[in-house]
C-alpha positions in Angstrom: 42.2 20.3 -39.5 38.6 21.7 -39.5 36.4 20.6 -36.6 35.3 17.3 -38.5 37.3 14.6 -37.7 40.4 14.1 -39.9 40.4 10.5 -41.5 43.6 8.4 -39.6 47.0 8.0 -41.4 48.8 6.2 -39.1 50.3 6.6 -36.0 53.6 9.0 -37.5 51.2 11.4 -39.1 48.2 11.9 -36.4 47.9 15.5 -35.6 50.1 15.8 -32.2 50.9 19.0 -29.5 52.6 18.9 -26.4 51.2 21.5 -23.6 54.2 22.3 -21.8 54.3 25.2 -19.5 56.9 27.9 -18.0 56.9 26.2 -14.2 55.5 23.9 -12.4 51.9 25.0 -10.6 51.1 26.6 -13.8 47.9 24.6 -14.4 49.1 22.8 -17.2 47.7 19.6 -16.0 43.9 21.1 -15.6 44.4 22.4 -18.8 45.8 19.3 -20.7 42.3 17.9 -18.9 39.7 21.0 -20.2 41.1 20.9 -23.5 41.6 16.8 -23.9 37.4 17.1 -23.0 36.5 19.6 -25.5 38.5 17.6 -27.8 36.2 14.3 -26.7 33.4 16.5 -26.7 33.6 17.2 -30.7 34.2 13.4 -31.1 37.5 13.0 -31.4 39.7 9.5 -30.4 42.1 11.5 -28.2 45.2 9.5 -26.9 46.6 10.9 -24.3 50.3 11.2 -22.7 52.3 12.3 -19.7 55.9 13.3 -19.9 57.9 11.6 -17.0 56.6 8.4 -14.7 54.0 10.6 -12.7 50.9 8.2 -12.5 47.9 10.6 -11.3 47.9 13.1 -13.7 47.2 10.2 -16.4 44.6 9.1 -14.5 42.5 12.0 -15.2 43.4 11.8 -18.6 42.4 8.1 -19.0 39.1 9.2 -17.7 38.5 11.4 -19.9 39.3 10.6 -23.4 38.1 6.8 -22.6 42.1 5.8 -23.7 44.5 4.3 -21.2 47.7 7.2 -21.0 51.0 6.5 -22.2 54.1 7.8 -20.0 56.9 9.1 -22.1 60.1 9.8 -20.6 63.6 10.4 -21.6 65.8 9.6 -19.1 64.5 5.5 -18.9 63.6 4.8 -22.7 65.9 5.6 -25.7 64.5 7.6 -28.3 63.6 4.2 -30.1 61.5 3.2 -27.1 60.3 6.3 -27.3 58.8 6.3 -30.8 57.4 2.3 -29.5 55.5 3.4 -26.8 53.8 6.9 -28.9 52.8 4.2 -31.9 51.5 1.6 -30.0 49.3 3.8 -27.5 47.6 5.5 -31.2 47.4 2.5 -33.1 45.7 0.0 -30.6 42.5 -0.5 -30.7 40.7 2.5 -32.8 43.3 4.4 -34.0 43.1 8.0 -32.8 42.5 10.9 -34.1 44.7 13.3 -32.3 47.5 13.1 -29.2 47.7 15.3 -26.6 50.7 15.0 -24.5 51.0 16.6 -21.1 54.9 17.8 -20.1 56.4 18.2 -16.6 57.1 21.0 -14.8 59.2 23.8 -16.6 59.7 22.8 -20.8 63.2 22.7 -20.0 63.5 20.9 -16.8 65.2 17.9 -16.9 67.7 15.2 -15.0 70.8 17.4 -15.7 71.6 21.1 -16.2 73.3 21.1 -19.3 71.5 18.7 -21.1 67.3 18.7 -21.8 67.8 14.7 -20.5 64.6 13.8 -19.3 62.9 17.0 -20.0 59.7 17.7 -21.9 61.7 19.9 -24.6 63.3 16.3 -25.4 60.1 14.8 -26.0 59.4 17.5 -27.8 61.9 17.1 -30.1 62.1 13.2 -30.7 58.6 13.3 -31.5 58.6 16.7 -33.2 55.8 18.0 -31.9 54.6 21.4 -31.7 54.0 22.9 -28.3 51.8 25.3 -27.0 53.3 27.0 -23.5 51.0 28.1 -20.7 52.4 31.0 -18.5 51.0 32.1 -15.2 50.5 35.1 -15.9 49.2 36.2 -12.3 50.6 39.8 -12.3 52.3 40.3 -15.0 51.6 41.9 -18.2 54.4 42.8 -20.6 56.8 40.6 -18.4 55.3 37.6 -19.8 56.4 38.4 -23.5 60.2 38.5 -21.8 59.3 34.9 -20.2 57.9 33.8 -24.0 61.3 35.0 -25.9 63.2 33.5 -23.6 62.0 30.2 -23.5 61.1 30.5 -27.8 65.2 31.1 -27.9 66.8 29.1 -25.8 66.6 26.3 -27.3 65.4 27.0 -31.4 64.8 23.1 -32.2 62.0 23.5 -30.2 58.7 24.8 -32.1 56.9 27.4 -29.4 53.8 27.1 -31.5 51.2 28.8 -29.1 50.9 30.3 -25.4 47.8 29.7 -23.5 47.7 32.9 -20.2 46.5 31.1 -17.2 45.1 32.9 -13.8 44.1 36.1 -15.7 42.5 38.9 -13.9 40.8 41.0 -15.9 40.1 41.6 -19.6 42.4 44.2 -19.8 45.3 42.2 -18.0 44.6 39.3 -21.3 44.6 42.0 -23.5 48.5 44.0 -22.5 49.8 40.7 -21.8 48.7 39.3 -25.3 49.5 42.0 -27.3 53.2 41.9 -25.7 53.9 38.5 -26.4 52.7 38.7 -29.8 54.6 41.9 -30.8 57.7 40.6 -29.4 57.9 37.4 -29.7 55.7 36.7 -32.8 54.1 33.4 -31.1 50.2 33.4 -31.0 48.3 33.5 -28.3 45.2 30.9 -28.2 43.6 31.0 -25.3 43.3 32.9 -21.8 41.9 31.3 -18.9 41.0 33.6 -15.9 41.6 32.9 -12.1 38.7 30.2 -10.9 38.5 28.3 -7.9 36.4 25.4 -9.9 39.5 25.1 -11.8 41.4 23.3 -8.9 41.4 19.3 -8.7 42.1 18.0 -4.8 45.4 17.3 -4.1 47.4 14.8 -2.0 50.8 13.9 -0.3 51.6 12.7 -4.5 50.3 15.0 -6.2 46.8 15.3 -7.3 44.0 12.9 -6.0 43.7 9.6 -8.4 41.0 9.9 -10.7 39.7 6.7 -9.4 39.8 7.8 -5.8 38.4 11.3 -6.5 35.8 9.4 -8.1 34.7 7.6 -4.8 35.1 10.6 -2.7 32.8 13.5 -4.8 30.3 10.6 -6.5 30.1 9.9 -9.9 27.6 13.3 -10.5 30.0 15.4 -8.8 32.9 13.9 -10.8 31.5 15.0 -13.9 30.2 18.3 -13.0 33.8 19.3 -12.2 35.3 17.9 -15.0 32.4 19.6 -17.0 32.5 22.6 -15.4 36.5 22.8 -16.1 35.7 22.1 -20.3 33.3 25.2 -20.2 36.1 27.1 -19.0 38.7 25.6 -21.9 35.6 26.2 -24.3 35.4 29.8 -23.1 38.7 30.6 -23.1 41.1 28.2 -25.6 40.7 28.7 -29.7 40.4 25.2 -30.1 40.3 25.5 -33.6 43.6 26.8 -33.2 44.8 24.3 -31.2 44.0 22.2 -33.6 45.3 23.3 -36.3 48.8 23.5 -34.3 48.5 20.1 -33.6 48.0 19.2 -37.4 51.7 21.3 -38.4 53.3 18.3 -37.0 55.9 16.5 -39.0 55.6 12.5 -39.8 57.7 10.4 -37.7 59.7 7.8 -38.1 58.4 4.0 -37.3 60.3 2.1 -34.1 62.6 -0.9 -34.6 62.4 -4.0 -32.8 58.9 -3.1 -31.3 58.4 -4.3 -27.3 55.0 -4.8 -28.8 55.8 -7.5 -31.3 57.2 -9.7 -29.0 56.4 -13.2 -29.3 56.0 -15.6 -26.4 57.5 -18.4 -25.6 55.0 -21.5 -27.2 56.1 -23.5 -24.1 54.8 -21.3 -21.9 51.2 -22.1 -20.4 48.8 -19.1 -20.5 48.8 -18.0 -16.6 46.2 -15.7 -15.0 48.1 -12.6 -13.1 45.9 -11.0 -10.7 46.2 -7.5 -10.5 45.5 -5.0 -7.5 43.1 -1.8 -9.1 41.5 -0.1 -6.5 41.2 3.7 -4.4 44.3 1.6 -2.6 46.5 0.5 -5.5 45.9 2.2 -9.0 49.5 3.1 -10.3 50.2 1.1 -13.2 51.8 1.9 -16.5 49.6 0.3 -18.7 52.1 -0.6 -21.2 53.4 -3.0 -18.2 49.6 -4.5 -18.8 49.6 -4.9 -22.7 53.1 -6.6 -22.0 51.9 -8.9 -19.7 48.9 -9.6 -22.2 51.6 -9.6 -25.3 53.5 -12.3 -22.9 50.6 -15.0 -22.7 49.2 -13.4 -19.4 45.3 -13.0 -18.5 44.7 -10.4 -16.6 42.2 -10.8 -13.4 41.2 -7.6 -11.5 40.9 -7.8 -7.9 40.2 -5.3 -4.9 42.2 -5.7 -1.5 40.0 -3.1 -0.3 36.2 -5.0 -1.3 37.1 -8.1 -2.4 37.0 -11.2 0.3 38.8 -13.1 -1.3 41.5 -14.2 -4.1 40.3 -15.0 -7.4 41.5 -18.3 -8.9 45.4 -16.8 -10.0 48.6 -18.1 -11.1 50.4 -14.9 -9.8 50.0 -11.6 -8.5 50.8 -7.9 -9.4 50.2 -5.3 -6.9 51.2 -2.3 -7.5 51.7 1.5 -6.0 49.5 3.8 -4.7 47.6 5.0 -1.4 47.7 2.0 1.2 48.2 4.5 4.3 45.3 6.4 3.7 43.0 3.4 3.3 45.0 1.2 5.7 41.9 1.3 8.5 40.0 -1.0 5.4 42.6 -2.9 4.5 43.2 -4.3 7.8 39.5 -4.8 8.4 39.6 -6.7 4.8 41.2 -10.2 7.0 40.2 -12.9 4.5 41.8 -11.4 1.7 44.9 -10.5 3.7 45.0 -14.5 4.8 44.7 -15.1 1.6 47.8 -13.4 -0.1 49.8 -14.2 2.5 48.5 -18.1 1.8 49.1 -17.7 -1.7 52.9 -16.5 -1.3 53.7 -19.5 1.6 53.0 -21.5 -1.4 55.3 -20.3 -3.8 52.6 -18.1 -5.9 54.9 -15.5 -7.6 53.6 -12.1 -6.1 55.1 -8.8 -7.3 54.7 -5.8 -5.3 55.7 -2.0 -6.1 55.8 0.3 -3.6 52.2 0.6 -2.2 52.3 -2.8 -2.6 55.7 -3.5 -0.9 54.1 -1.7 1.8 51.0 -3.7 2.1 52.7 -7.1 2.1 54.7 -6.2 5.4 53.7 -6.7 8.5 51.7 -3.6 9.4 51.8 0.3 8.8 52.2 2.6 11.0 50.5 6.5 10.7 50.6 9.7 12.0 53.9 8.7 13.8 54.3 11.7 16.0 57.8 14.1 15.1 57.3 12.1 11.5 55.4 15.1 10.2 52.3 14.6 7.7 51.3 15.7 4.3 48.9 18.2 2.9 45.6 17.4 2.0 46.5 14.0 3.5 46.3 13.8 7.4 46.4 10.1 8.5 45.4 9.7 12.5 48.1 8.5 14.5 47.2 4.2 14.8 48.9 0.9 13.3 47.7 -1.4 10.9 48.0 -4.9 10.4 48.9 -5.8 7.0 49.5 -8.9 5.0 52.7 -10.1 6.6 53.9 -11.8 3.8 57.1 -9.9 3.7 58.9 -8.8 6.8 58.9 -5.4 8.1 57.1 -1.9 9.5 56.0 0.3 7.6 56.2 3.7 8.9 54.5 6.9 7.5 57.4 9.7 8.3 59.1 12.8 6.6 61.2 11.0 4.6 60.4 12.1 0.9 62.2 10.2 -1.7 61.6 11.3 -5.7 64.0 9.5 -7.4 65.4 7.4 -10.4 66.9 4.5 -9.1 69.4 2.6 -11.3 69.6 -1.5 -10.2 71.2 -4.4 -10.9 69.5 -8.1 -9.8 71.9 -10.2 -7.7 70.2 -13.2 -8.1 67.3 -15.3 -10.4 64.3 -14.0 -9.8 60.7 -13.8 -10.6 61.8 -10.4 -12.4 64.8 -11.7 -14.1 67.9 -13.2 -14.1 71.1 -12.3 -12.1 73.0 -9.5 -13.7 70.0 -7.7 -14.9 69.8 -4.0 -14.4 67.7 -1.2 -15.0 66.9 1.7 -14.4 63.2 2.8 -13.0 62.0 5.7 -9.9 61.3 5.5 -6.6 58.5 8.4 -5.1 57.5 7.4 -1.7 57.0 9.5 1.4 57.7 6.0 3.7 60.1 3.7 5.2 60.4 0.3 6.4 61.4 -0.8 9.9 62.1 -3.7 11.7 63.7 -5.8 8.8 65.5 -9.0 10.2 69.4 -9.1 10.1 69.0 -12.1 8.2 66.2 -10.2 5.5 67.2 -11.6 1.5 67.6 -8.5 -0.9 67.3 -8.9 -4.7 68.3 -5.7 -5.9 71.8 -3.6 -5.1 71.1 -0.1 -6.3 74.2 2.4 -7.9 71.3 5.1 -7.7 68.2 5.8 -5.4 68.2 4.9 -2.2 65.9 1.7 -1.7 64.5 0.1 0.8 67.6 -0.8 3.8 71.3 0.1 2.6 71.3 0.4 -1.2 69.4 -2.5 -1.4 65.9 -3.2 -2.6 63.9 -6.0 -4.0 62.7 -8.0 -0.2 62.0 -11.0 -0.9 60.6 -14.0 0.8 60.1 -17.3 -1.2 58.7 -16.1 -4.5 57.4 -12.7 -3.3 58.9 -9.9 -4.3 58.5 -6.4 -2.9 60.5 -3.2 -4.2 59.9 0.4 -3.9 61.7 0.6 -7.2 58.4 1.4 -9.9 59.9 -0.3 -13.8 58.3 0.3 -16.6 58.7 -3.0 -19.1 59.6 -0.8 -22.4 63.2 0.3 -20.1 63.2 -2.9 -19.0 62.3 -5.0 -20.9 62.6 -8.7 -18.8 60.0 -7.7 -16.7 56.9 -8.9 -18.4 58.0 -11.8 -19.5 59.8 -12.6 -16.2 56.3 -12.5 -14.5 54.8 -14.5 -16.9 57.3 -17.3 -16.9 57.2 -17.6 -13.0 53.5 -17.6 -13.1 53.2 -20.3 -15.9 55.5 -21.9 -13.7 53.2 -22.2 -10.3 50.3 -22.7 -12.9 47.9 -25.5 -11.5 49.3 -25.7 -8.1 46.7 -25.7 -5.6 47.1 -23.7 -2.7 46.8 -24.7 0.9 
């Protein structure tokens, strides 16, 4: 591929590379970023994608290439759901020019140690995508040729296409670490990026800062001059030509059966509105949960907990994870809208919460709990919160740190599904929840994860819903239409 835009050919022959790295901390994830803007830069439709259920990171991404980032991950979605997600994600709307998928931590990292389940060398191979490795190279010269042949053999079906030297000190450092890995290991080296502060993106108890909240927090000018300033650097430093034409060696794929996408909904199903939460408090989503809700008959209505005074004019609600803690101090002071969820689920409204949202429809949240510990880049003052109260419960801020798949089965009907579903999803939460009566309903038992009392998750009260488990609606697949059903259901009702 030169650097005009190459004509599309469908979703199973789009140039694709997969950015991968030897470690975590290796600055994969600002790099994905620098080069996914010089890509936009020279006009290209880049569709982006993040291996494994990590929300932030696509953020970013989603900002910059102007396309909503597709989670890919091997341990929840069979290689067929797999293939579903990748073609939908370049084939709606404009079709794209190019993907760029991010991995996670190490290539090789994955849910067991004998197996690449769950790892970005899976991805890698089910999609057959070349990858280009970046190595922290901080210090080493001729070691990183050693790192390079070790990761190119260990596993030979994947394609080590490229290496990209991160925190480089100086240009003789690039230069003996570059000709190493070349002589040795016969894989080409396309770009050196040296050690720069302006390269780091603020971080948070999660992860990285949301794109939306970082947003907020350095205006929209100072937004874009870092995100600017970290493209001159991928410009400077990255052949993107070469990139390029790595991403263009990728072999066609195969089409998905029985797409998620293609689903048809039920003609006796009224077309509800679903409100969804999408603001600096609530912004994780997987946006294939939204297209399936869409696909289902759903309209989607955006609403703010944290601006908004009120509801808007809903069948059902959606809110989902992200920062309630840190913006708890608004959320509380944001009364009418509180009154007004907790309204809207006395009267049977079907309202789904995730997480953040679990935690916002309890009775309060409690921070800086002293001997709970708190979280870089994330100090919280020690105060409580009043909260919705739709659900009971405390929520308490503490050390408890739980990164996790969670495998679950419902053990009754539902506004998720029916009894006897299971799934599997994640749970990544740095709270707890206190003060639940003896008498509390549960909807979930989990076999993995660890929930939200006992093994069980899924609090419910009336219609409402809260869980920490996160699902994504390609691994389980009830869920959109679940939602939609209940909320076609309560369509028209008028609340008190």
């Amino acid at each position: 591929m030169s650097n005009d835009k190459q004509a599309g050919t469908g979703a199973r022959s789009i140039p694709r590379v997969l950015i991968s790295a030897d470690r975590s901390s290796s600055g994969k994830t600002t790099i994905s970023m620098g080069l996914m803007a010089a890509l936009v830069s020279r006009g290209y439709k880049v569709q982006p994608f993040k291996v494994a259920l990590d929300y932030i990171d696509p953020s970013y991404h989603t900002e910059i290439t102007g396309r909503f980032c597709r989670n890919l991950d091997g341990y929840l979605m069979d290689e067929n759901g797999i293939l579903d997600v990748y073609t939908h994600a370049c084939e709606i709307g404009d079709q794209a020019d190019i993907a760029v998928i991010e991995g996670v931590r190490g290539l090789y990292e994955g849910f067991e140690s004998l197996s690449d389940l769950g790892s970005t060398a899976q991805i890698a191979k089910i999609l057959n995508c070349p990858v280009i490795l970046v190595i922290n190279a901080r210090s080493i010269t001729r070691s990183s040729a050693a790192l390079v042949s070790g990761y190119k053999n260990f596993d030979t079906d994947v394609e080590i296409a490229g290496v990209i030297l991160n925190n480089i000190g100086s240009r003789r450092h690039a230069e003996k670490a570059k000709e190493a890995i070349e002589y040795y290991t016969g894989v080409p080296v396309i770009g050196v990026v040296p050690r720069d502060q302006s390269m780091q993106i603020s971080m948070r108890h999660l992860g990285l800062m949301p794109a939306l909240e970082g947003r907020r927090r350095l205006g929209d000018e100072g937004f874009e001059d870092r995100l600017k300033g970290i493209e001159g650097i991928i410009n400077r430093g990255i052949d993107v030509d070469r990139f390029l034409e790595i991403a263009s060696s990728a072999k066609p794929l195969k089409s998905p059966d029985n797409s998620v996408f293609s689903f048809i909904p039920n003609a006796e199903i009224c077309k509800p509105k679903i409100g969804v939460a999408l603001d600096e408090a609530f912004n994780f989503y997987y946006q294939d949960n939204i297209d399936l809700l869409k696909i289902a008959g759903a309209d989607i209505v955006y609403f703010s907990p944290v601006k908004d005074s009120s509801l808007p004019e809903v069948d059902g609600l959606y809110i989902g994870g992200g920062y309630p803690e840190l913006f708890a101090a608004e959320l509380e002071a944001n009364e009418s809208m509180r009154q007004d969820i907790k309204m809207a689920s006395a009267s049977g409204m079907p309202i789904y919460a995730e997480c953040g949202g679990l935690m916002y429809l309890t009775e309060k949240i409690s921070t800086g709990v002293p001997g709970k510990g708190t979280y870089h880049d994330a100090s919280m003052p020690e105060s409580t919160y009043s909260m919705v109260g739709a659900l009971p419960g405390h929520t308490i801020m503490g050390q408890t740190r739980v990164v996790s798949y969670n495998i679950g089965t419902l053990e009754k009907d539902c506004l998720i599904g029916k009894k006897g579903n299971s799934f599997k999803g994640h749970e990544f939460h740095h709270s707890e929840i206190k003060e639940i009566p003896e008498d509390a309903e549960f909807a979930i038992t989990l076999s993995r994860g660890t929930g939200i009392q006992d093994d069980r998750d899924g609090l419910i009260s009336g219609n409402t819903l809260g869980s920490y488990a996160h699902l994504h609606g390609v691994a389980y697949r009830e869920l959109a239409g679940s939602l939609v059903e209940a909320a076609s259901k309560f369509r028209g009702k008028d609340l008190p």
